[in-house]
C-alpha positions as CSV (number, residue, x, y, z in Angstrom):
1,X,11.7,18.1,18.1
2,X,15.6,19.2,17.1
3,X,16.6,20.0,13.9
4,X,18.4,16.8,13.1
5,X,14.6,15.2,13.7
6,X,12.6,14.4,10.5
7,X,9.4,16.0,10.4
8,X,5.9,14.4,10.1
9,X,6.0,15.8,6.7
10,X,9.6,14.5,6.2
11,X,8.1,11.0,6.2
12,X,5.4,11.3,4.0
13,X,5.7,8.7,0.7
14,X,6.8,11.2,-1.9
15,X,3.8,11.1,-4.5
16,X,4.2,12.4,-7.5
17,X,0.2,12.4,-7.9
18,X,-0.1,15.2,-4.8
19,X,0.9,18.3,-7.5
20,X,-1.7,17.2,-10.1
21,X,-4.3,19.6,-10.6
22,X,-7.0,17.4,-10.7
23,X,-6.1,15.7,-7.4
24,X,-5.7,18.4,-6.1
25,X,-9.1,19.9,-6.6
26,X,-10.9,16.7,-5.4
27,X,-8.3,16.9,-2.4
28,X,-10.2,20.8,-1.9
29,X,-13.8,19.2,-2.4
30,X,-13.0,16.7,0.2
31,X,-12.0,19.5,3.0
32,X,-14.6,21.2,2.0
33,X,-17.1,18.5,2.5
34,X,-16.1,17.8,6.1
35,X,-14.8,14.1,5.6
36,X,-11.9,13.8,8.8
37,X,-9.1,11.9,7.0
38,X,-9.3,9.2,9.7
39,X,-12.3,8.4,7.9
40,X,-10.8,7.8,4.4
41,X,-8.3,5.8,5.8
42,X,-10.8,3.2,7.0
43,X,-12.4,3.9,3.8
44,X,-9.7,2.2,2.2
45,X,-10.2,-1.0,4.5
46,X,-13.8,-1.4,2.8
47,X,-12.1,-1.1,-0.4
48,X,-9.8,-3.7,0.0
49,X,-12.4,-6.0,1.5
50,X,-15.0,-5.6,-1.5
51,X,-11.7,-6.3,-4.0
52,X,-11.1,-9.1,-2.3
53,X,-14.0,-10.6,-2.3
54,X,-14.4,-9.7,-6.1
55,X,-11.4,-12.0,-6.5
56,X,-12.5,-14.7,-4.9
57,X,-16.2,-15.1,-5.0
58,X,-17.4,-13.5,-8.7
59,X,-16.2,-15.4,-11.8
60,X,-13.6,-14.5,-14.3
61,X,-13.2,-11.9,-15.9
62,X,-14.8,-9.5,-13.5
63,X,-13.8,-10.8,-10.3
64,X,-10.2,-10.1,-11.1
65,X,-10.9,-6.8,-13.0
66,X,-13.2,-5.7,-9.9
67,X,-10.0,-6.3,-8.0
68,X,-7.9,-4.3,-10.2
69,X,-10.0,-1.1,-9.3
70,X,-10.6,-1.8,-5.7
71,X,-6.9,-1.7,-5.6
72,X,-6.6,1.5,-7.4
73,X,-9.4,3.0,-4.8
74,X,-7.6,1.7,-1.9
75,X,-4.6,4.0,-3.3
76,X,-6.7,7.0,-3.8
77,X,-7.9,6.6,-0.4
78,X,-4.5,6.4,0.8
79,X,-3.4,9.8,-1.5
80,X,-6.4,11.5,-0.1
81,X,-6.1,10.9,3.5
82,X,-2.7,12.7,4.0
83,X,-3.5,15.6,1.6
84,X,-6.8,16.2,3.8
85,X,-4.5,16.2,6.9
86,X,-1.8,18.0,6.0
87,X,-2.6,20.5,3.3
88,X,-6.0,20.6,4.2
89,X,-4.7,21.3,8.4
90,X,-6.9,18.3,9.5
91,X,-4.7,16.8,11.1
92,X,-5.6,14.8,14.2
93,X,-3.3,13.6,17.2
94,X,-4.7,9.8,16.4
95,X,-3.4,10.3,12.5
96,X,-0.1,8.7,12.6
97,X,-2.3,5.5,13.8
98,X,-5.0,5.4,11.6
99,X,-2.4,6.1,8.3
100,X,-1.1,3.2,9.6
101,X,-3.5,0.5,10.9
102,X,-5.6,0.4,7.9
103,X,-2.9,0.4,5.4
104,X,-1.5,-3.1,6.6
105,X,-5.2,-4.2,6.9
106,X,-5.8,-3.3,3.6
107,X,-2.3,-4.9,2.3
108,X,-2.6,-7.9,4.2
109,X,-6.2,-8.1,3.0
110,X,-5.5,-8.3,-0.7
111,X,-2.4,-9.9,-1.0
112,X,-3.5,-13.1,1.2
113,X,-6.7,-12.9,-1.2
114,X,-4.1,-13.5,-4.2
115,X,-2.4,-16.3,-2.4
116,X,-5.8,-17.5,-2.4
117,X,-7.0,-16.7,-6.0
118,X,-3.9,-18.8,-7.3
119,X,-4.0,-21.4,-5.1
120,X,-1.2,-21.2,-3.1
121,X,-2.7,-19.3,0.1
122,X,0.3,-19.9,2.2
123,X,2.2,-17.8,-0.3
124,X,-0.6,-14.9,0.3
125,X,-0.1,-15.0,4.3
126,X,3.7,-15.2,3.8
127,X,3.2,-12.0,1.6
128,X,0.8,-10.5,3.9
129,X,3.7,-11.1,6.4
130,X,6.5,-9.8,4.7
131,X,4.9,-7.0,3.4
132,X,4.0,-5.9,6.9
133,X,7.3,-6.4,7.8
134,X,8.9,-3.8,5.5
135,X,6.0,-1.4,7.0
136,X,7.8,-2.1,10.3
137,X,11.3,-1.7,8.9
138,X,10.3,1.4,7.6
139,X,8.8,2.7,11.2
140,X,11.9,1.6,13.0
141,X,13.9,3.7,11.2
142,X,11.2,6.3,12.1
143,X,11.8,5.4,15.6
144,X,15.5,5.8,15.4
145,X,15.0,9.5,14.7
146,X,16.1,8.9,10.7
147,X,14.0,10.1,8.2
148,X,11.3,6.8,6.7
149,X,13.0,5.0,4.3
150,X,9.6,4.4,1.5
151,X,12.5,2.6,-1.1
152,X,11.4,-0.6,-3.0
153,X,12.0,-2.8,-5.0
154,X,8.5,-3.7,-3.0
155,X,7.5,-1.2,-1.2
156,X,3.4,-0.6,-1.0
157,X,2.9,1.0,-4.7
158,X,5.0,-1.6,-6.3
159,X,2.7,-4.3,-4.4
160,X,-0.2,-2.9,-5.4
161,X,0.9,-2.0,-9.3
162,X,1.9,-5.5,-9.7
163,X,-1.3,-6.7,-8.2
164,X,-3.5,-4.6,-10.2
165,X,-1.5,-6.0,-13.5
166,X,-1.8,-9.0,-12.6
167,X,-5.6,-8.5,-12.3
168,X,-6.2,-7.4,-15.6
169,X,-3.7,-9.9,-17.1
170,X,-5.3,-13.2,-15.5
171,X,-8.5,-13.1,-17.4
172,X,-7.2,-12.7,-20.2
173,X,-4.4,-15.5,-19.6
174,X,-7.3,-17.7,-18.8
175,X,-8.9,-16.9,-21.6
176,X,-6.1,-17.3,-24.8
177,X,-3.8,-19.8,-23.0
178,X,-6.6,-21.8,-21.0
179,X,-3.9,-21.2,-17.6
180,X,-3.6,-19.2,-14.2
181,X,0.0,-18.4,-13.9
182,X,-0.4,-14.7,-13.3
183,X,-1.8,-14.2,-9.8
184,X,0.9,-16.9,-8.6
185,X,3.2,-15.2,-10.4
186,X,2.8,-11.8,-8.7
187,X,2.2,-13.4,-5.5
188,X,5.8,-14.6,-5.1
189,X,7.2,-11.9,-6.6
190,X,5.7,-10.0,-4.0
191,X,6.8,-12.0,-1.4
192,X,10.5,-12.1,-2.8
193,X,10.2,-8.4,-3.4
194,X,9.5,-7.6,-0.1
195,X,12.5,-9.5,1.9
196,X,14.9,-8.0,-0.4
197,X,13.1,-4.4,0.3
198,X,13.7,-5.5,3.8
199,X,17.1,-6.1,3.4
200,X,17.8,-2.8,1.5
201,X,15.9,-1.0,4.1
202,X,17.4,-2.6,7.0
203,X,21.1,-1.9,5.3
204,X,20.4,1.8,5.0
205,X,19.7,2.1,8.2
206,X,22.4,0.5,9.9
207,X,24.5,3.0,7.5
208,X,22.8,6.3,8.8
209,X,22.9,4.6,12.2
210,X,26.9,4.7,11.7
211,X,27.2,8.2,10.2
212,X,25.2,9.7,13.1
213,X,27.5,8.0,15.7
């Protein structure tokens, strides 16, 4: 690797959560307890699978409110992997694959779910699609020896948050104003969100590309 090359930890999502204490302590319990972070990342597949089903099979409220915290696991599972790997020095040569396999599982999973949930399932796969495809963005700018561009406006955490409020919101729409608006809502402003992050991405990179040469 030269020095103009980003490093694996260069392309790490910045997380504000990794320098809290209390993660950081459960991050600890988990070297300790001899978990490879491979394994938490397919972890995180499970998670996304029970949400989804939570969604779609158990009745309101707590089918969208089981979602909501599967979604919130998923994330966890997602924090914990890396800080096993890399400040826990478990690292594995098959890493970069399995942070990155199960994480567009796990998006694809839910968000076709919520295309589901409202209604419109071809707006889920479309999601599913285009969320994937910043993912790819993202690594192709990896590939091009520039340092992974994690910028919104709907990059993975801002999928998920939205998600999660919309979750917690739909029972209670359903509830007070007898309608279902919210999981449609957030499932094509997910969709939207994620060609424009597309876009943004794509037009940072074609800058760096033109600074370098």
């Amino acid at each position: 690797m030269t020095d103009t090359e980003p490093s694996a930890t260069d392309n790490r999502r910045p997380i504000a959560a990794r320098g809290n204490a209390l993660i950081r302590r459960i991050a600890a319990m988990l070297v300790r307890s001899g978990i490879s972070p491979n394994a938490i990342s397919v972890i995180s597949i499970v998670f996304a699978a029970a949400g989804a089903a939570a969604l779609l099979h158990l009745a309101s409220p707590w089918g969208a409110l089981l979602c909501a915290a599967a979604i919130q696991l998923r994330l966890l599972c997602n924090l914990f992997d890396g800080m096993v790997a890399v400040e826990g020095g478990r690292q594995t040569v098959t890493g970069a694959l399995y942070n990155e396999v199960p994480d567009r599982i796990a998006d694809s999973v839910f968000i076709v779910a919520l295309g589901i949930a409202a209604g419109l399932p071809w707006l889920g796969w479309l999601g599913a699609l285009l969320a994937a495809l910043t993912a790819y963005v993202r690594t192709l700018g990896g590939a091009l020896g520039l340092k992974q561009d994690f910028r919104g406006p709907m990059a993975k955490p801002h999928r998920m948050a939205l998600m999660t409020a919309a979750c917690v919101i739909a029972p209670l729409e359903l509830h007070f104003l007898d309608s279902r608006y919210s999981l449609a809502a957030a499932a094509a402003v997910i969709a939207a969100g994620a060609v424009l992050t597309c876009a943004t991405r794509l037009t940072a990179i074609t800058r760096q590309l033109e600074q370098r040469a």
